[in-house]
N, C-alpha and C positions, 0 to 999 in steps of 0.2 A: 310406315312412314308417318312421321307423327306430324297433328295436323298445325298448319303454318298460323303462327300466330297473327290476330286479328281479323282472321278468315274463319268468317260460321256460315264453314261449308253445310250443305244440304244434300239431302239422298234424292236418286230419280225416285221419284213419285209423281203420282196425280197429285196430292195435295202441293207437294212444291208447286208445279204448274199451275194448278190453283190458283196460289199465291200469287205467281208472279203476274198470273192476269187480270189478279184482283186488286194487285199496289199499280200496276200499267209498267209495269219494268220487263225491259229485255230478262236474258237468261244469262248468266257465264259457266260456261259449262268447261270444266277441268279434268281431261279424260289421261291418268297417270297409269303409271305400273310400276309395283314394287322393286322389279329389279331394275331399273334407269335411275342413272342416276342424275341428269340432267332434270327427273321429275323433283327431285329433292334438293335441287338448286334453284329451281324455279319457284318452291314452296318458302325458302330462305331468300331469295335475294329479291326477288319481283313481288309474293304477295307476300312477303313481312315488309314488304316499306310499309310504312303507316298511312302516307299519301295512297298506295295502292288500294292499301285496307279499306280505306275511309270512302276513297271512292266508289270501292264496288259494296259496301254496307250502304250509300246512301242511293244510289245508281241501278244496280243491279238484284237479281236473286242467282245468290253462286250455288250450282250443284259440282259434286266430284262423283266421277266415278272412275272407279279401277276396270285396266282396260280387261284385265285378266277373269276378276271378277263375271263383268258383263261383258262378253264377245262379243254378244248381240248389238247393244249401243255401241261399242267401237265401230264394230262392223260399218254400221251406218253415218256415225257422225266422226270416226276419226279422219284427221285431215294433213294425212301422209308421217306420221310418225307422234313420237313420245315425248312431251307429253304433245296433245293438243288443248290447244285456248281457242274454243267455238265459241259465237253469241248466237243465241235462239231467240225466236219469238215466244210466247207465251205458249203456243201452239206446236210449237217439235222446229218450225221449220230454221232451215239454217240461214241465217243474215253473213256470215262471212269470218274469217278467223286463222287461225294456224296454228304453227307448233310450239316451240321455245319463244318466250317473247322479254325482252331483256326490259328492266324496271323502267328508265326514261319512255319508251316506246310504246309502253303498257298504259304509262300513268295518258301517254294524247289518245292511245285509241279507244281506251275507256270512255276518255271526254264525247269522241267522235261517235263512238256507237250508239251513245246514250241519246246523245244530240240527235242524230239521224234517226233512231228508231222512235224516239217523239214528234219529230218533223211527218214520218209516215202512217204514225197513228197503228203499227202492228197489234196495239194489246188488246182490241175490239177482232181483228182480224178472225175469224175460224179458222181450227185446226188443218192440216192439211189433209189430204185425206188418202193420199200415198204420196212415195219417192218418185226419185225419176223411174222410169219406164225398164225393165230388166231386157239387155237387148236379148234378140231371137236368136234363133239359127242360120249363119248366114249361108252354110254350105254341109254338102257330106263328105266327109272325108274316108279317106281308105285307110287301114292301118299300117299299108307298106307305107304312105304319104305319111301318116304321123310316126312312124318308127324316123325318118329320115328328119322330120321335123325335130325331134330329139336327138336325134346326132349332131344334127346343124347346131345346137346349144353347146357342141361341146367346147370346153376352153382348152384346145391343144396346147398352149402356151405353158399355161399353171393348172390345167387339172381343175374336176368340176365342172357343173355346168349353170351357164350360164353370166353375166358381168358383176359390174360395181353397181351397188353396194354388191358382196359377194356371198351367198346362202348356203351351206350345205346340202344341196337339195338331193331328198336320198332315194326317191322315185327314179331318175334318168338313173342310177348306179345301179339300184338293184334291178332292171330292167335290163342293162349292160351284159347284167353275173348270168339273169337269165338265159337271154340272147346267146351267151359264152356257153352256158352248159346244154342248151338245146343242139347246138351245131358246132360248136367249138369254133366259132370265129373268133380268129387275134382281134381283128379288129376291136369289136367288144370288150374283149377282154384287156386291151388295149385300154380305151377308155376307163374301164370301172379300176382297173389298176393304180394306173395314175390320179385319178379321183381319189380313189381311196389312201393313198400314198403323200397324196397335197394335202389334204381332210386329216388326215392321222398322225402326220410328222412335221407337220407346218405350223403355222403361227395362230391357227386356229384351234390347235388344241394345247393345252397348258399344260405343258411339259413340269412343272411347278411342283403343280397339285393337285394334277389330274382332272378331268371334265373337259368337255368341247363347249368354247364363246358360240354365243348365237349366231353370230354373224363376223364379216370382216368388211371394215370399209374399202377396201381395194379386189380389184382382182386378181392381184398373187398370192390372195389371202393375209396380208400384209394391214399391219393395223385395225383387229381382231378388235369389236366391244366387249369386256370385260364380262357382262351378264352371261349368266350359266341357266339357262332352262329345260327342266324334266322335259316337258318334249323333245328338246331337242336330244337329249342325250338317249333317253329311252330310244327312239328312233337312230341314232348312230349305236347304238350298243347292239341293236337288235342285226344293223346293215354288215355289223365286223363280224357279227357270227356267222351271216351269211357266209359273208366273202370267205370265212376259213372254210367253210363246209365244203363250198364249188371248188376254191382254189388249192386247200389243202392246205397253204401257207402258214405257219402256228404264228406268226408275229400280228396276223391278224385277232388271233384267238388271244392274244396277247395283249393286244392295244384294246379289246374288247373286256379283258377282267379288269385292266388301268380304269376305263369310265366307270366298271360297276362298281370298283372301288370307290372311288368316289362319289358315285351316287350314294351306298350304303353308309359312307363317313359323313357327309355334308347332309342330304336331304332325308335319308331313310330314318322315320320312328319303331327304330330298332324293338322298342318295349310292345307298342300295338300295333304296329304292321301300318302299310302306304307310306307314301313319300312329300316332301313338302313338295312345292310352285317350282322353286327358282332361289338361286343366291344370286340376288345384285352387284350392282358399283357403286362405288362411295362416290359421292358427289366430287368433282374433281378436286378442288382443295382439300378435301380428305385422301386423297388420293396419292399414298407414296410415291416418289418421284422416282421410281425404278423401271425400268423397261419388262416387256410383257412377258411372260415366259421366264424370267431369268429366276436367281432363287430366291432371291428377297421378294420375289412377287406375292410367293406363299404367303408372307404378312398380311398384303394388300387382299389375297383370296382369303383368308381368315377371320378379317377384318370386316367384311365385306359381309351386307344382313341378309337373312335366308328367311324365305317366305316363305312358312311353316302349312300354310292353306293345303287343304287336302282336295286338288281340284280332281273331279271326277274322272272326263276324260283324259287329262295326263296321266292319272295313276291307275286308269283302265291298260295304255299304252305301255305302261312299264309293267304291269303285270303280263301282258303279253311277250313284253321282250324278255321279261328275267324267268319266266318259265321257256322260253326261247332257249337263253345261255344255259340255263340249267340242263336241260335237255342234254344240248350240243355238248354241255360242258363236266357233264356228269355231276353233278352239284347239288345232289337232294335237299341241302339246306336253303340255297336258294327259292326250289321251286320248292318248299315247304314257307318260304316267308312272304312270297308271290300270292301263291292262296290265302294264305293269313289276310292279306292287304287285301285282297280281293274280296274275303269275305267280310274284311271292316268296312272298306268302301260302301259294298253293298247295303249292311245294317245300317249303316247311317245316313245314307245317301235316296234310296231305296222306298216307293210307297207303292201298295197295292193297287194296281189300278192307274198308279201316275208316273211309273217310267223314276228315272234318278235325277236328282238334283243336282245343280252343278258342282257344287262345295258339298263335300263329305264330310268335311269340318272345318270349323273356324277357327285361329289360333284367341285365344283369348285377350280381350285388351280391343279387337277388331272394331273401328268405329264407322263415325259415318265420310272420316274421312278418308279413307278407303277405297270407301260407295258399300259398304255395305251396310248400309242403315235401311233400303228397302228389299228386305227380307229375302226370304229362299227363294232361287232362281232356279226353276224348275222347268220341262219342257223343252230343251235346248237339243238338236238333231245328235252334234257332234258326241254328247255324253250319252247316248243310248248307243250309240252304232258302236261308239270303244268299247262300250260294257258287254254290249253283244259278243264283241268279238273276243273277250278276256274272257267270258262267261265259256265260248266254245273252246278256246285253247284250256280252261280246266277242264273243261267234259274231256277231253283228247287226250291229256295230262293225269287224269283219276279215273275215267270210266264213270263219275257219278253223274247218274242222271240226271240230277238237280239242276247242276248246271247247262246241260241241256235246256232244258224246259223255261230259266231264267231268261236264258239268250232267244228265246221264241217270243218269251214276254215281252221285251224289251222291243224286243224287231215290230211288234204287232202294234203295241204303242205309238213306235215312229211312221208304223201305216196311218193308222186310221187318228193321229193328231196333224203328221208334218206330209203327209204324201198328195201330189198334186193329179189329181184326177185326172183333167184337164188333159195338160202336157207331159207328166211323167215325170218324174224324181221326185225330188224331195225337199222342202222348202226348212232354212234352216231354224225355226223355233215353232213350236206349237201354237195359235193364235190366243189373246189371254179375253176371256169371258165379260171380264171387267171394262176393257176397251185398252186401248193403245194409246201412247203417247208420241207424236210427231212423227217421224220416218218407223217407227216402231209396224208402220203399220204397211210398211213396205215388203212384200214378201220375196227375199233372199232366198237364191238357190243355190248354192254354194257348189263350185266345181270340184273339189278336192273331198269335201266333205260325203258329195254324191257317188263319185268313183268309190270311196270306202264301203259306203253302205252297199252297194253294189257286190262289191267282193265279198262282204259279210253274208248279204241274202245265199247269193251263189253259193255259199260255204254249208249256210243254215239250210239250203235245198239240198245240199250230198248228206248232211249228218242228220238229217230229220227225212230222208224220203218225201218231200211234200214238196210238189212240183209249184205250188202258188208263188212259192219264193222266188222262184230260177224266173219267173214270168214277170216278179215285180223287178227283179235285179235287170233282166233282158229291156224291160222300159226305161228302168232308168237310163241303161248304155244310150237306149237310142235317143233320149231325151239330151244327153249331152254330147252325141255326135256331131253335131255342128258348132261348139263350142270349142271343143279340144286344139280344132289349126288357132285359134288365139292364144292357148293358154304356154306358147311355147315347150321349154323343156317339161312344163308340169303337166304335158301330155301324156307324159309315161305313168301316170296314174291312171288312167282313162285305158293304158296299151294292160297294165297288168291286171287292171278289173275284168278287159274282154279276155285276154288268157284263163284268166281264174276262172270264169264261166265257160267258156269253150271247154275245158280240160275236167270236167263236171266232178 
């Protein structure tokens, strides 16, 4: 995303905050991602007014950061979608803000925040010295109660689980296929069918030119965002091969080589192995005027720029699903370019002693408008637990022990930097030695993130014989049992961690 002119953005850093405590100015914090393209209109039409420039050059210290880049800061300061426009104090904390903000409207609340937060006198304030409070446990639940809590998400209408906006979410499905092949209920199978049939043949996926959209603004899957991301496809590539394996169905196995084609054309660096980010949407006036799916979309998907970023846990993820298809799908060449990735990720990613970094590579040109101007991001839960778990599907995949031994490293790492003594699981970033900056300091548990790890130890206690594992996995569970009746349909991450474990 190239950076918008008369905007000298700035990296998260201490020395920014520094700064901005040291001239007494608020913060404007610009939390984008490559593939939106509402970030790239907002870069063009709100901060290239000159008026916008001028007032956040003389008003403000502007930081960017890419949401992708740093999960972490999103995590905490996104403020419900892409991009967001936060104002901070000096100090982390957040004065108020939002998402898209159209030029007239930018140019008063600019006035307004600068005005206010001089009136309060914030840039003397101290940091804060945590977030809000991480709620507890409010109850225990059973897993017959949250198996039915996952049904009740189902969308009998259109397939899927859960409303508008409408997600792919591929936990209730593969939870469904299991349920299905454990006792053979229709029912279940019922659900993951038609899931899988709205998800696969609907508007969600680009009939075009292959790949599934992130999302759909509707619940009949109807009106689908344009962005294509390696998570997500890694993660439905990996659910279709399921579904062929339980169901037998080949049009599954079918819609399953459709994505990895397109994973392998659009994001795969076919020469060194891994995968880029994501291919975005063109800002909407860039944006051919043809309806989604159709064939001229192809253009628009063509057109449309691919974020080359080698992020760690995404292309941990697809190395697990494409030695998955390979497997399933007899494809030696596959699972021979799966290891490749695997083992580039790793080199480059990869320190002795410090677990993987987030970004395995940066495409080159990467600046600070970005956010990647303060340096390697290191320490991050989600990129150890994926590595772990791609580390164990090649030990399963080659017999070498190597990989073995990496996925122990990596688990040990996420012990004794991110695990919470205390309460149990796992807190999502390593704490940094240097100190924190503003809600940075807030420590995240992340429910989805901990279900994984979970499944991962459990996995790393049957392939390692070392009972320490199945003990840390067993707290985790219990650490997020009283959490799971909130997290709706995304309970069935939580239902196939405690299967994974139970079935040892």
């Amino acid at each position: 995303m190239a950076t918008p002119p008369g905007v000298a953005w700035l990296p998260w850093t201490e020395r920014t905050f520094a700064r901005a405590a040291r001239e007494g100015k608020p913060v404007l914090l610009s939390i984008t991602a490559a593939w939106c393209g509402h970030s790239g209109l907002m870069d063009r039409l709100s901060y290239g007014d000159p008026r916008v420039a001028e007032l956040i050059r003389t008003l403000f210290v502007p930081v960017r950061v890419d949401a992708d880049r740093r999960p972490d800061v999103s995590a905490r300061y996104g403020l419900g979608g892409w991009p967001t426009t936060a104002f901070l104090t000096p100090g982390g904390d957040i004065l108020g803000g939002g998402t898209y903000v159209q030029t007239e409207r930018l140019v008063e609340v600019l006035g307004r925040v600068s005005a206010a937060f001089a009136a309060e006198d914030h840039a003397r304030a101290p940091p804060s010295q945590c977030g809000p409070p991480e709620a507890g446990p409010s109850s225990s639940f059973t897993d017959a109660a949250l198996v039915a809590q996952v049904a009740g998400g189902f969308d009998s209408l259109h397939g899927g689980f859960g409303g508008a906006p409408k997600f792919p979410h591929i936990a209730p499905v593969r939870l469904a296929l299991a349920l299905h092949e454990e006792d053979g209920s229709p029912e279940w199978r019922d659900m993951a069918v038609r899931s899988l049939d709205a998800m696969g043949w609907g508007p969600l996926y680009d009939e075009a030119h292959g790949g599934f959209f992130r999302h759909a603004l509707h619940a009949d899957w109807s009106s689908p965002c344009g962005e294509k991301l390696l998570e997500t496809n890694a993660g439905l590539l990996s659910l279709y091969v399921t579904a062929f394996e339980v169901l037998g169905q080949a049009r599954y196995a079918e819609r399953a080589e459709d994505v990895l084609r397109y994973i392998q054309t659009w994001l795969a660096d076919t020469l060194d192995g891994g995968w880029g980010a994501s291919q975005g949407t063109l800002p909407p006036h860039d944006t051919p005027a043809v309806p989604q799916g159709s064939a001229s979309s192809a253009v628009a998907t063509s057109a449309a720029p691919v974020d080359t970023t080698l992020y760690t846990d995404w292309n941990a993820l697809m190395v697990s699903a494409a030695l998955h298809a390979g497997r399933t799908m007899n494809d030696p060449s596959l699972s021979e370019f799966a290891i490749r990735s695997l083992e580039r990720v790793g080199l480059e990613a990869y320190r002795p002693g410090g677990g993987v970094a987030h970004a395995a590579s940066l495409p080159p040109g990467i600046g600070v408008e970005r956010g990647h101007g303060d340096g390697e991001i290191r320490g991050l839960l989600d990129d150890q637990i994926a590595m772990a778990l791609a580390h164990l599907d090649a030990f399963e995949a080659t017999g070498n022990i190597v990989y073995q031994m990496m996925a122990e490293e990596l688990a040990l790492y996420a012990v004794r930097t991110m695990w919470d003594e205390a309460g149990g699981g796992f807190f999502d970033r390593a704490p940094n030695p240097a100190g924190e900056i503003g809600l940075l300091r807030e420590r995240l548990k992340p429910f989805v993130s901990n279900c994984t790890a979970a499944r991962m130890l459990g996995r790393l206690a049957r392939v390692s014989g070392t009972g320490e594992y199945a003990a840390y996995a067993g707290r985790t569970l219990q650490a997020l049992n009283g959490r799971a009746g909130a997290e709706g349909p995304l309970a069935a991450e939580y239902l196939l961690a405690v299967r994974a474990l139970a079935q040892g």
